[in-house]
VMD Tcl script that draws the C-alpha trace (Angstrom):
set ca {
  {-5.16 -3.68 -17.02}
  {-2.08 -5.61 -16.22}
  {-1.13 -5.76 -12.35}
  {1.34 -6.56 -10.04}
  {0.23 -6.91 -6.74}
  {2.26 -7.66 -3.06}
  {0.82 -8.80 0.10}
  {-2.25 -10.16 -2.10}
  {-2.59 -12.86 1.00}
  {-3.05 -10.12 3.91}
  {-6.27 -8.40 5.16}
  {-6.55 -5.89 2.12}
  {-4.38 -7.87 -0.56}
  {-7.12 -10.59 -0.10}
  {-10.25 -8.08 -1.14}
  {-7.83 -6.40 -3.81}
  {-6.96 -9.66 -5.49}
  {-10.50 -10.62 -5.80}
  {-11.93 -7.48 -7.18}
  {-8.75 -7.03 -9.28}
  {-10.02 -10.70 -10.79}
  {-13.68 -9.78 -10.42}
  {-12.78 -6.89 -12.67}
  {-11.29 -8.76 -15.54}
  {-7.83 -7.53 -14.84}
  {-4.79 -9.74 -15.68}
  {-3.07 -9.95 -12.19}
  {0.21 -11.48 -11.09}
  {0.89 -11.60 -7.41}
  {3.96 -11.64 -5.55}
  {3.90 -13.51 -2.18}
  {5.60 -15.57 0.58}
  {3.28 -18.47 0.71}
  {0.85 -18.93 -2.18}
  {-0.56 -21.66 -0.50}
  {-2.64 -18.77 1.02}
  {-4.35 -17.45 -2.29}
  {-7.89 -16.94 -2.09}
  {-7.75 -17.17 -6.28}
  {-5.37 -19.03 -8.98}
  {-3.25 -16.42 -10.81}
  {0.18 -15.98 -12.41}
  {2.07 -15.94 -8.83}
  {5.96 -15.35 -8.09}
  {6.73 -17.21 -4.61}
  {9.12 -14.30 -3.15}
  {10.16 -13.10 0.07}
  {10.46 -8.97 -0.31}
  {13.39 -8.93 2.55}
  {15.88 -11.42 0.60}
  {14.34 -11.87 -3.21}
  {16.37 -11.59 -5.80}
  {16.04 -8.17 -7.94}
  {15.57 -9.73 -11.07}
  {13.10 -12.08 -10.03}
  {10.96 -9.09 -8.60}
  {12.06 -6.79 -12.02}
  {10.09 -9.68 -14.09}
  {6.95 -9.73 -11.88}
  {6.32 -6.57 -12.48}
  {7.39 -6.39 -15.85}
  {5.36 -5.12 -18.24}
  {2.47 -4.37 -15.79}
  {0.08 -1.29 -16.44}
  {0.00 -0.55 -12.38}
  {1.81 -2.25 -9.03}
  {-0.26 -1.99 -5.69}
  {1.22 -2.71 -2.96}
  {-0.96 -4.00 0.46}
  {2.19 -4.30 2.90}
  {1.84 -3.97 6.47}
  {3.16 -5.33 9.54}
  {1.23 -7.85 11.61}
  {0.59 -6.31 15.08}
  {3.33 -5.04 16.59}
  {5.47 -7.03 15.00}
  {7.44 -6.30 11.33}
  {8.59 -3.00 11.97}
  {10.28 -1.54 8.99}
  {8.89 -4.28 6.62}
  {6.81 -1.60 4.62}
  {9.42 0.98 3.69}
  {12.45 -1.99 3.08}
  {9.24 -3.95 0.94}
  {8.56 -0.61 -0.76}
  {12.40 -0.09 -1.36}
  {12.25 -3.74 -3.39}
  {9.10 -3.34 -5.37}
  {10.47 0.66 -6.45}
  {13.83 -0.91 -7.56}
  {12.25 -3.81 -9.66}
  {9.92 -0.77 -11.27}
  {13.01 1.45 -12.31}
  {14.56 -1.48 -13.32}
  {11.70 -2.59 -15.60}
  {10.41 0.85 -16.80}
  {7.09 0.39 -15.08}
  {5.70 3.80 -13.57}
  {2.51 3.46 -11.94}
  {2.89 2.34 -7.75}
  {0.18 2.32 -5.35}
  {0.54 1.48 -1.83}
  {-1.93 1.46 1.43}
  {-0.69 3.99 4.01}
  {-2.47 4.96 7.22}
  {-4.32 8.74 7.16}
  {-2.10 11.62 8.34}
  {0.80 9.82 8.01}
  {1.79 12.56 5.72}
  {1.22 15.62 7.90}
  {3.64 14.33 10.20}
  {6.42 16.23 10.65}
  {9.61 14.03 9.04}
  {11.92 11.29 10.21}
  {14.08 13.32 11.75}
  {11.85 15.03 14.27}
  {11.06 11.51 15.76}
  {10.72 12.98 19.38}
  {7.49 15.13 17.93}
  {6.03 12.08 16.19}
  {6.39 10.15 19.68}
  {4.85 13.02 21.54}
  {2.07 13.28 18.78}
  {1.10 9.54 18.97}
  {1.36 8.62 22.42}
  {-1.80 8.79 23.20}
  {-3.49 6.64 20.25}
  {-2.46 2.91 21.94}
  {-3.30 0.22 20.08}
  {-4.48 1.65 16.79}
  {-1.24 1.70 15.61}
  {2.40 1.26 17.10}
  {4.28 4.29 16.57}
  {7.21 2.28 14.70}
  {4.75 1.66 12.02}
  {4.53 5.69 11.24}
  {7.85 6.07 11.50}
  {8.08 3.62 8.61}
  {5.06 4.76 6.94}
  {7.20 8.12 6.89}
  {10.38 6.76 5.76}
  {7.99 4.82 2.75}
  {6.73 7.91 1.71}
  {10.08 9.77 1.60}
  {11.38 6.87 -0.29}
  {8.52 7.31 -3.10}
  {8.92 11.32 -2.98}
  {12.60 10.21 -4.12}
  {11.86 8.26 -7.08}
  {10.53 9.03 -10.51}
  {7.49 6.97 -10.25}
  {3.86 7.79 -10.66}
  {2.98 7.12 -7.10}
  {0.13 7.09 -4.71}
  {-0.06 6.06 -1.57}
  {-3.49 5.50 -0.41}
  {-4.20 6.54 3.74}
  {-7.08 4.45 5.66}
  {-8.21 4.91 8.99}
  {-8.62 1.76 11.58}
  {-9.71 -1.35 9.19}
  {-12.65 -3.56 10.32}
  {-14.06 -6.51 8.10}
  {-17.23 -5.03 7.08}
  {-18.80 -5.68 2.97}
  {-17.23 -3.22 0.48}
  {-20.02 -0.19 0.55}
  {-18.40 1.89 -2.16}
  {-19.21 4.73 0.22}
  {-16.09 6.93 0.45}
  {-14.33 9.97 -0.27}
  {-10.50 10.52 -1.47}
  {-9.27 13.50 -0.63}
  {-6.13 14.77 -2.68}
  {-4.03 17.70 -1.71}
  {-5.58 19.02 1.80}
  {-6.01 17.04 5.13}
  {-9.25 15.99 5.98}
  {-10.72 14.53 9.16}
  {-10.59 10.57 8.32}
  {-13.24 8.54 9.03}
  {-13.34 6.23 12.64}
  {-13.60 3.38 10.41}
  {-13.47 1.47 6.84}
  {-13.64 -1.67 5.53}
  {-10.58 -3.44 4.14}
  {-12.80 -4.27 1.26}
  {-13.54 -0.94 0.73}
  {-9.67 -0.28 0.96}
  {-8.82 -2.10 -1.68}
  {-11.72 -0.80 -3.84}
  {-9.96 2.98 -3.82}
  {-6.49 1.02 -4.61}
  {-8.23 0.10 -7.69}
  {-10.25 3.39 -8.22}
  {-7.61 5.89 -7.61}
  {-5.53 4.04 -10.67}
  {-8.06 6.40 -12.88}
  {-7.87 9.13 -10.53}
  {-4.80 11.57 -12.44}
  {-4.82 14.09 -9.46}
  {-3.51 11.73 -6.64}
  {-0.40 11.04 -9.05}
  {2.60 12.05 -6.83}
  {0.41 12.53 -3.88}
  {-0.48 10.92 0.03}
  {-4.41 10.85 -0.26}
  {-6.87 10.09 2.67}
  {-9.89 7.83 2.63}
  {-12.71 9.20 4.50}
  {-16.60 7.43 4.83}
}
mol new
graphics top color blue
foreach p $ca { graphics top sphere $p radius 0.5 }
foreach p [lrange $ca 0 end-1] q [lrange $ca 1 end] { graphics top cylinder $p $q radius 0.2 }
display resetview
């Protein structure tokens, strides 16, 4: 398959740009600094908060499947996936490319919607550092922005990451809300990016990763 990928330099991009090779796809990545590649591909140097549209329309033009690995950094980058994911579903309208998948975090999509934000800081004041509760907010706003569009979406909900070897050892859960796992690899991560590409059922849908 031909693929776009963003954030190919970051915790999960890095596994899903080397299995993506590994797998005898044809891969073009969009990134900030490709100084940071872990592997030599077609790459467009862009920044997602200030590129230009048509640069990002022809990187993923003519692609089979975009996958998306953006995330904030810590605490820091709040609102940097859902303006990213704004970018990359403009530059797939634009090119007539239909297939998106993104990495969201599990139960992100039971939450109740932006505009109860007082429930969603109630809900999550208790997890700490897992997650800062900016993220979910826009991890919410993301998803409400693919709901919107006419693409073939997915978006792809991990618990906690740790750097453990890809195991294969998961279960995707479409359409009900399952108890996550405490744990999964960001290997493993990228592996059900890839998988759920041949996965018709999570089409349109918020899935959750569970080990």
């Amino acid at each position: 398959m031909k693929l776009t990928i963003f954030a190919a330099t970051g915790g999960v991009g890095r596994h899903l740009l080397e299995q993506a090779v590994t797998g005898g796809h044809e891969v073009t990545v969009v990134v900030r600094d490709p100084s940071l590649l872990t592997r030599r591909v077609r790459t467009v140097r862009a920044d997602l908060a200030s590129a230009d549209p048509t640069l990002l329309a022809e990187a993923v033009s003519g692609a089979d499947a975009v996958l998306s690995c953006l995330g904030p950094r810590g605490r820091a980058g709040a609102g940097i996936v859902s303006q990213g994911t704004l970018a990359i579903v403009m530059a797939m309208e634009a090119s007539a490319v239909r297939r998106l998948v993104i990495v969201s975090v599990a139960g992100v999509a039971t939450l109740p919607g932006p505009g109860s934000w007082s429930l969603i800081a109630k809900a999550l004041s208790g997890i700490g550092d897992i997650v800062h509760h900016q993220h979910y907010a826009d991890l919410l706003l993301t998803e409400s922005l693919l709901k919107a569009s006419e693409l073939d979406w997915t978006a792809v909900g991990v618990p906690p990451l740790n750097d453990g070897a890809m195991s294969g050892n998961y279960r995707v859960a479409t359409g009900e809300d399952p108890r996550p796992g405490l744990r999964l690899s960001r290997a493993d991560a990228a592996h059900c990016m890839l998988a759920v590409l041949r996965m018709s059922e999570t089409i349109r849908q918020s899935v959750v990763v569970s080990n």
